[in-house]
Rosetta silent file (secondary structure, phi, psi, omega in degrees, C-alpha in Angstrom):
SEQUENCE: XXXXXXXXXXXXXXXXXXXXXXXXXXXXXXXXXXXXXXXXXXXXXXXXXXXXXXXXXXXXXXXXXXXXXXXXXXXXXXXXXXXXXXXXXXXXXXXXXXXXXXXXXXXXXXXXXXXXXXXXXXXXXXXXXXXXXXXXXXXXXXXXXXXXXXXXXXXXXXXXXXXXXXXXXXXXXXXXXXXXXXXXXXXXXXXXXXXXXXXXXX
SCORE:     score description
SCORE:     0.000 S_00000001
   1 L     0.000  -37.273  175.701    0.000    0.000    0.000 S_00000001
   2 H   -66.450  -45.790  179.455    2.842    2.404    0.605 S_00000001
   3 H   -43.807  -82.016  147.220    4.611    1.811   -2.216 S_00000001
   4 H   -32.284  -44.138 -164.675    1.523    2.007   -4.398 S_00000001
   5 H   -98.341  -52.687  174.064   -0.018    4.665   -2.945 S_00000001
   6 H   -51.403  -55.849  170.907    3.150    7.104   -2.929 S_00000001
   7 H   -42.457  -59.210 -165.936    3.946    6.289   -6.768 S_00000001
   8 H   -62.071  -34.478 -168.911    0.288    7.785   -7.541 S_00000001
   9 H   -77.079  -30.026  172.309    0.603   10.238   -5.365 S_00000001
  10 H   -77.094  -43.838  154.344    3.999   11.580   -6.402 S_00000001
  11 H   -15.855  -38.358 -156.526    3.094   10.624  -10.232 S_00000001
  12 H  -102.468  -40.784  178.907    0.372   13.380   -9.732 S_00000001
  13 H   -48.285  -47.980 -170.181    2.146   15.936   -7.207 S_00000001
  14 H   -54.179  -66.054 -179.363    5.156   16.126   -9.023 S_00000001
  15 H   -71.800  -15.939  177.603    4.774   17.452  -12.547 S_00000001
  16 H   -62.445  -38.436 -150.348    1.998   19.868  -11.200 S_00000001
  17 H   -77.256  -63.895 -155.790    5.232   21.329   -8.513 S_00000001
  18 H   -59.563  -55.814  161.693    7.696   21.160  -11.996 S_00000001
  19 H   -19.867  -85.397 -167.856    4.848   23.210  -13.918 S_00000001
  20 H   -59.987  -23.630  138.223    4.397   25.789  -11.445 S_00000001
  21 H   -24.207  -94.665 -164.952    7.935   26.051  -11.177 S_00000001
  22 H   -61.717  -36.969 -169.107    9.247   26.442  -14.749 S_00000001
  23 H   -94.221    6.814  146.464    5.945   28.965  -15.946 S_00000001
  24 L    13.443  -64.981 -158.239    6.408   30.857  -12.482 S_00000001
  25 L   -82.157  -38.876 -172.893    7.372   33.921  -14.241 S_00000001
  26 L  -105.077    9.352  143.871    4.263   34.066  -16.967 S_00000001
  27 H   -86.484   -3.122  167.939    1.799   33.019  -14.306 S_00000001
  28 H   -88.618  -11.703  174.936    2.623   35.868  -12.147 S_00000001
  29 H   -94.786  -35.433  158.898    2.394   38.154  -14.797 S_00000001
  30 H   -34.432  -52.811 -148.811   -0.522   36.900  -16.340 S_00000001
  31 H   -97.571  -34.575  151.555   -2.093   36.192  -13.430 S_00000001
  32 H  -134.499   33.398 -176.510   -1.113   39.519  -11.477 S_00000001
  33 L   106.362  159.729  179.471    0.630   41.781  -13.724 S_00000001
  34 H   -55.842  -26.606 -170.816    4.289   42.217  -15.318 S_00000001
  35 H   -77.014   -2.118 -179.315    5.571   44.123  -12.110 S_00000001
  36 H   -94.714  -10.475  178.298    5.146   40.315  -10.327 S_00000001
  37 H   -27.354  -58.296 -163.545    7.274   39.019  -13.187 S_00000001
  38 L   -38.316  -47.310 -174.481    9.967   39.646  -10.607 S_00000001
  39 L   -63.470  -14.687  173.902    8.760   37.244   -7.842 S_00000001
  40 H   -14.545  -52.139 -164.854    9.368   33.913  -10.542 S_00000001
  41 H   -91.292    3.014  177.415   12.399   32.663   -8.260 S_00000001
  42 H  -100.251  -20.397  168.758   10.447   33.146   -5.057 S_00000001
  43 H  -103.487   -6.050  162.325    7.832   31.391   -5.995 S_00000001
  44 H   -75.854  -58.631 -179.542    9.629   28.272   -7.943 S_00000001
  45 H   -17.186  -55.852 -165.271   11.869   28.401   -4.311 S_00000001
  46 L   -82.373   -2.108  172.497    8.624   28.260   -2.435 S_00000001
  47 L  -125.424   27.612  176.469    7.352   25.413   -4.593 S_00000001
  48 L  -103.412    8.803 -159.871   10.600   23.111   -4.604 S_00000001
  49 L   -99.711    6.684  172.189   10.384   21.401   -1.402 S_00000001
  50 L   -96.236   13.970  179.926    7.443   19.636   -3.084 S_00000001
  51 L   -90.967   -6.124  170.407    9.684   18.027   -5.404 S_00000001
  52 L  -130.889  -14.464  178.019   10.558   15.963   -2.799 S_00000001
  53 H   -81.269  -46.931 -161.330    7.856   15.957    0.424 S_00000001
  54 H   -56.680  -18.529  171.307    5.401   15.288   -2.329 S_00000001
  55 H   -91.222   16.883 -162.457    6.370   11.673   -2.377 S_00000001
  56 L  -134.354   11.386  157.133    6.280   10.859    1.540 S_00000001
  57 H   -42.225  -67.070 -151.670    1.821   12.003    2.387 S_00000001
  58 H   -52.535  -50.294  178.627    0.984    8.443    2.015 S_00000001
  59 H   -51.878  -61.001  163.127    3.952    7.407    4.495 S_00000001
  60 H    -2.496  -60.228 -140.449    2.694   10.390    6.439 S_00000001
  61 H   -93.821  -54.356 -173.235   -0.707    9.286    6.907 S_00000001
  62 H   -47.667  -48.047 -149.194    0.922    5.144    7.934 S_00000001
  63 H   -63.989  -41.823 -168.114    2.911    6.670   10.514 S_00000001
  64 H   -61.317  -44.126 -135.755   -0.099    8.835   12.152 S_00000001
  65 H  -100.232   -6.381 -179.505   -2.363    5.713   11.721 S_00000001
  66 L   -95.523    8.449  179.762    0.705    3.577   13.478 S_00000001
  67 L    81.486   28.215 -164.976    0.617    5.875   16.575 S_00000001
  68 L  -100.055    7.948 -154.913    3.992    7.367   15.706 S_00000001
  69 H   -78.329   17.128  151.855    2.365   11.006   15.580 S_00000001
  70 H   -92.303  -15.744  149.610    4.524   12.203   17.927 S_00000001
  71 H   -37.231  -67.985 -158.797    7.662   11.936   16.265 S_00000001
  72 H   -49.781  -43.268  177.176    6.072   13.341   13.309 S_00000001
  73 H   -71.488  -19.818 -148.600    4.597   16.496   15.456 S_00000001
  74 H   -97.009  -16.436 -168.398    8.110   16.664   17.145 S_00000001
  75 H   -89.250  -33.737  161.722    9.820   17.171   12.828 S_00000001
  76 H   -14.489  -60.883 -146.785    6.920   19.716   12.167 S_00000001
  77 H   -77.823  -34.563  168.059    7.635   21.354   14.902 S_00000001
  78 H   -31.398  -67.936 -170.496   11.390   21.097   14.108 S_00000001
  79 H   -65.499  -31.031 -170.983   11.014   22.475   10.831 S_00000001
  80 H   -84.035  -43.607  171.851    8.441   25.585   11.690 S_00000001
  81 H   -27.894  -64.461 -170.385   10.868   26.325   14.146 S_00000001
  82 H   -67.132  -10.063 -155.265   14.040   26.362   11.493 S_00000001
  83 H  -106.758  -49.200  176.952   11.616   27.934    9.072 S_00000001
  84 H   -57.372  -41.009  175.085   10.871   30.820   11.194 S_00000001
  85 H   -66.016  -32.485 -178.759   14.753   31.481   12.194 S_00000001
  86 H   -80.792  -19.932 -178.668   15.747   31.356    8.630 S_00000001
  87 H   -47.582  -74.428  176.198   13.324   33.362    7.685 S_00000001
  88 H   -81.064   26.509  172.068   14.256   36.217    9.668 S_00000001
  89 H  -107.165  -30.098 -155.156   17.979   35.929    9.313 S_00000001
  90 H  -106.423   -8.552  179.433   17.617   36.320    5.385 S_00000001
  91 H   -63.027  -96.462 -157.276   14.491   38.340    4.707 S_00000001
  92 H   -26.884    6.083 -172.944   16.326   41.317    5.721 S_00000001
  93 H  -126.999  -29.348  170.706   19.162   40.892    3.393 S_00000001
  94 L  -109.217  -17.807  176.355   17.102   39.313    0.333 S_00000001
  95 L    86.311  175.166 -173.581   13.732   40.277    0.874 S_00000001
  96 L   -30.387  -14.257  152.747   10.784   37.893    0.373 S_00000001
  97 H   -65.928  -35.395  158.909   12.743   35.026   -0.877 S_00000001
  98 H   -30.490  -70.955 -178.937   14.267   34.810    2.403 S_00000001
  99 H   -41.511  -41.772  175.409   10.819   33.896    3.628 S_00000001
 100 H   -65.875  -61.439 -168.472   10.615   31.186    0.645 S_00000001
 101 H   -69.481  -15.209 -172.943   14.170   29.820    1.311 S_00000001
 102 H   -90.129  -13.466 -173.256   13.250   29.594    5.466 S_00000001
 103 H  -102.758  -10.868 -168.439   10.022   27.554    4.267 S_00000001
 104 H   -96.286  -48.524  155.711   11.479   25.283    1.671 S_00000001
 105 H   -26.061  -81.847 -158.521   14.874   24.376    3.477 S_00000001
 106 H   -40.683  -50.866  155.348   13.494   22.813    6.701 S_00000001
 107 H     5.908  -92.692 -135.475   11.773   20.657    4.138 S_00000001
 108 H   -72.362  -61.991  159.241   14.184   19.377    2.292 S_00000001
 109 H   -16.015  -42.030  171.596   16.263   18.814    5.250 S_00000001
 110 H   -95.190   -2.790  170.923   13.843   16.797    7.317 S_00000001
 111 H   -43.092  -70.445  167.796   12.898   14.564    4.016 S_00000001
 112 H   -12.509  -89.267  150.633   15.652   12.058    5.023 S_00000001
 113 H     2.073  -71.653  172.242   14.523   12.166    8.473 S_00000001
 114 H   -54.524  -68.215 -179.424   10.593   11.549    7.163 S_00000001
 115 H   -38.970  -80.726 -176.821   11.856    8.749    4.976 S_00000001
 116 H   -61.683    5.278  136.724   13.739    6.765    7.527 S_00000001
 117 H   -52.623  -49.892  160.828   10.526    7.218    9.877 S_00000001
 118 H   -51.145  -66.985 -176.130    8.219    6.149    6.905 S_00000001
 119 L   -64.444  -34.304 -165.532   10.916    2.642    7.068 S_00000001
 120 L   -81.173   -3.557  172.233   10.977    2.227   10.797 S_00000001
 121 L   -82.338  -41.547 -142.567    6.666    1.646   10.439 S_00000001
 122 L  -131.455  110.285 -175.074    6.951    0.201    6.978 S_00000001
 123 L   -58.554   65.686 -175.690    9.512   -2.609    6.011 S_00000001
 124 L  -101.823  143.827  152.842   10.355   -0.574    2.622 S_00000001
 125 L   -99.309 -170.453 -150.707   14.080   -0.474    1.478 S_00000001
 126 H   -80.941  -75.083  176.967   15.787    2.821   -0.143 S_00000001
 127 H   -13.717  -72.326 -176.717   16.016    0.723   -3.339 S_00000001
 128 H   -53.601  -44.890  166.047   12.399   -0.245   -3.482 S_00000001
 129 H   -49.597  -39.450  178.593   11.375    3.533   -3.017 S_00000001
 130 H   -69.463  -34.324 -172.107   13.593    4.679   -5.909 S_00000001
 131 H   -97.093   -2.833  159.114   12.469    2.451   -8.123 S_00000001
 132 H  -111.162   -1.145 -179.176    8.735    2.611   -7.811 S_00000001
 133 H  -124.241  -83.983 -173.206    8.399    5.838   -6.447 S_00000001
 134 H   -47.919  -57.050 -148.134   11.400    8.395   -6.780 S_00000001
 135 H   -84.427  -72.347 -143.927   12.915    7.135  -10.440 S_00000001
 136 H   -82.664    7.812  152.417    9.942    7.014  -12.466 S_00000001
 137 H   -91.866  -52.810 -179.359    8.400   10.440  -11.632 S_00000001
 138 H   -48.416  -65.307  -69.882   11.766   12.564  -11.151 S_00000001
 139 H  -130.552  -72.303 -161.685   12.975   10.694  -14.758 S_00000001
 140 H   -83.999  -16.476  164.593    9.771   12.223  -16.940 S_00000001
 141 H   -46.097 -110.214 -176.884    9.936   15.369  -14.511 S_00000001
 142 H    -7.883  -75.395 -147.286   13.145   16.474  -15.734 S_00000001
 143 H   -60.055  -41.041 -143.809   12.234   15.443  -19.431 S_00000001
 144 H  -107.118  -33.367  178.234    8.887   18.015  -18.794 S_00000001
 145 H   -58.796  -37.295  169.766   10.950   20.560  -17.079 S_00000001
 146 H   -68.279  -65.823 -173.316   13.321   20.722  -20.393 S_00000001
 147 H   -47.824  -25.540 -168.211   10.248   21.097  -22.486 S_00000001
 148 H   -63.860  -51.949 -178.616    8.822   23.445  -20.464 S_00000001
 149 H   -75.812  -31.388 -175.069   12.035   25.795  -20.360 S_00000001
 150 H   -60.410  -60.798 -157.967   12.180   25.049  -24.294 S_00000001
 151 H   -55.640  -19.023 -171.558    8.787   26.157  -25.245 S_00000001
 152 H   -71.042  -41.919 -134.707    9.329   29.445  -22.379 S_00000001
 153 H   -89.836    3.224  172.408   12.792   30.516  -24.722 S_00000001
 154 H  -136.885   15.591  159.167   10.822   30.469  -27.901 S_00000001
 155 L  -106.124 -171.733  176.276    7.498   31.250  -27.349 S_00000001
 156 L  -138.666  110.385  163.913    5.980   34.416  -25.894 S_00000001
 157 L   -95.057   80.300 -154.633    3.532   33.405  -22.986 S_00000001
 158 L  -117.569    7.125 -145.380    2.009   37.005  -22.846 S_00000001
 159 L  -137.163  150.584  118.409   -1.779   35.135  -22.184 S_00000001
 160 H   -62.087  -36.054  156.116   -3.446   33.187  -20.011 S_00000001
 161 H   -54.856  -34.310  175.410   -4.516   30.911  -22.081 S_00000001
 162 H   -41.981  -66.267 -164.597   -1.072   30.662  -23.693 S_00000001
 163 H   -42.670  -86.603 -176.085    0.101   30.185  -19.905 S_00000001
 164 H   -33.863  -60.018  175.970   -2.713   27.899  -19.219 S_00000001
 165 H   -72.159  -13.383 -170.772   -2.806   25.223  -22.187 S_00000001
 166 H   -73.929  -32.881 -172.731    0.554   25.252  -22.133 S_00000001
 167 H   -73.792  -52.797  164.620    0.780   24.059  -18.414 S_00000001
 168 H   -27.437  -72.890  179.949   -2.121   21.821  -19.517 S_00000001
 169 H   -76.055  -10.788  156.965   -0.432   20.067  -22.164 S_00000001
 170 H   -58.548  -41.152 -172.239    2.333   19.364  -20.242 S_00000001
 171 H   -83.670  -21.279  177.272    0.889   17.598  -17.625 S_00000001
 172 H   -64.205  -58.865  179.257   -1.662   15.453  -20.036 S_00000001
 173 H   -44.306  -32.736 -163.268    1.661   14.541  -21.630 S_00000001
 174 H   -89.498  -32.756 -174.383    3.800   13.725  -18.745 S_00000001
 175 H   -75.501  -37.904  161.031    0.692   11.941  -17.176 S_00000001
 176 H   -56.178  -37.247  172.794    0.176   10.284  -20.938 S_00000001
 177 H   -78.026  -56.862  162.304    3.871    9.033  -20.710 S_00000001
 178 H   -33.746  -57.322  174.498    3.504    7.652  -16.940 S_00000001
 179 H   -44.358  -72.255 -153.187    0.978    5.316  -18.394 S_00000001
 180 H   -56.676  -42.847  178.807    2.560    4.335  -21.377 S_00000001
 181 H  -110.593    2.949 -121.254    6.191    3.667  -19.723 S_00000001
 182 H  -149.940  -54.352 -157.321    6.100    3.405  -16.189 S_00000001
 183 L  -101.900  131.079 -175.395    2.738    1.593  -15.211 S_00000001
 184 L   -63.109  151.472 -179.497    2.580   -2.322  -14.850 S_00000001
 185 H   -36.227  -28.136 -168.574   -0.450   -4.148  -17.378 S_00000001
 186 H   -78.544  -56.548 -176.996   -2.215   -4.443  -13.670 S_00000001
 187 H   -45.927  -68.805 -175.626   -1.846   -0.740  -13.164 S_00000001
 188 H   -40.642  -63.886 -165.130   -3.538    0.551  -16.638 S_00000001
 189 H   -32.878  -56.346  170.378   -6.169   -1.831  -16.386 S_00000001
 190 H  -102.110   33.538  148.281   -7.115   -0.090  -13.250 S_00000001
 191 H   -94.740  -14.076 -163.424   -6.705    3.481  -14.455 S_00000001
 192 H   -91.791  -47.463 -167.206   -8.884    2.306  -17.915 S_00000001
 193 L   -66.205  -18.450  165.113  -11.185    1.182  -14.934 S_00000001
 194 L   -67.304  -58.580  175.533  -11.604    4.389  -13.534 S_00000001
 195 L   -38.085  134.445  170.100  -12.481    6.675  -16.802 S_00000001
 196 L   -48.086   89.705 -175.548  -15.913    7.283  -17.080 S_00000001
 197 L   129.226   -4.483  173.318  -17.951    4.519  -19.069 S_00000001
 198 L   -78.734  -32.123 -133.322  -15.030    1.934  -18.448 S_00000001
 199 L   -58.925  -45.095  177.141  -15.907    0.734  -14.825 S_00000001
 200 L   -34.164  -98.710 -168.284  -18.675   -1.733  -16.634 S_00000001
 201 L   -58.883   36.600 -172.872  -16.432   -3.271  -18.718 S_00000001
 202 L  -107.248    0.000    0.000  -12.882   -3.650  -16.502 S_00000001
């Protein structure tokens, strides 16, 4: 169930995080004018620590349901802590990314930490996690991340719609690829089983 349940969940988390990332720049301008252009690296900063917490909910949710959820409250608390101090050592010198780098950090930092918690509930090795969880989302990430940055240096995303299908067709592709290379015959079957007008016939 962990396994399984984290692959879907990072499968879906991920390229949405790598999206709002790479088009950063023309959904803040789009979305609240050209003078927000500016904020682009504060808000892919403030959306990277999902490139990796986004795979460790489901583990999340085993530990709380294994009675562990005081560990778990004690790396929260860990982290809001470290998030607040960095915060204020670096606003004042960088301005609002500061705030972004004190929330993204503690993160990434207590992922380890969350992982080998996630293992001491759930006999999973490192191995097994990369290669059903970690490898085959990061792998078409990157590949969607390149496209992403292509299509920014030679298009003009001056639209929302531009912005918008473009973010769009990325993720039906990268989610259109997941199927095709990534999910065992057992898997499709029950994503085919899901679409509307399949469930009869699955």
């Amino acid at each position: 169930m962990l396994l399984r349940g984290s692959r879907y969940t990072f499968a879906f988390v991920l390229p949405l995080t790598v999206t709002g990332m790479v088009l950063a720049g023309p959904v803040l301008e789009v979305w609240l004018g050209k003078e927000f252009r500016s904020g682009a690296w504060t808000m892919a900063i403030l959306l990277a620590y999902w490139l990796v917490t986004g795979s460790v909910g489901v583990g999340a949710a085993i530990v709380i349901a294994a009675g562990r959820v005081r560990t778990l409250a004690r790396y929260a608390w860990i982290a809001a802590i470290a998030n607040l101090g960095i915060s204020l050592a670096l606003t004042p010198f960088i301005g609002l990314e500061g705030v972004a780098i004190g929330t993204t950090v503690p993160y990434l930092v207590a992922f380890p930490f969350t992982v080998q918690l996630i293992r001491s509930v759930v006999p999973v090795s490192l191995s097994e996690l990369a290669r059903e969880v970690w490898i085959p989302a990061a792998t078409l990430g990157v590949a969607l991340a390149a496209a992403l940055g292509a299509v920014r240096l030679t298009a003009e995303l001056d639209s929302a719609p531009a912005v918008a299908g473009l973010g769009a067709l990325g993720l039906v592709l990268y989610w259109i690829a997941y199927y095709v290379i990534w999910l065992r015959p057992d898997e499709r079957v029950l994503v085919r089983g899901l679409l509307p007008g399949r469930g009869r016939s699955v």
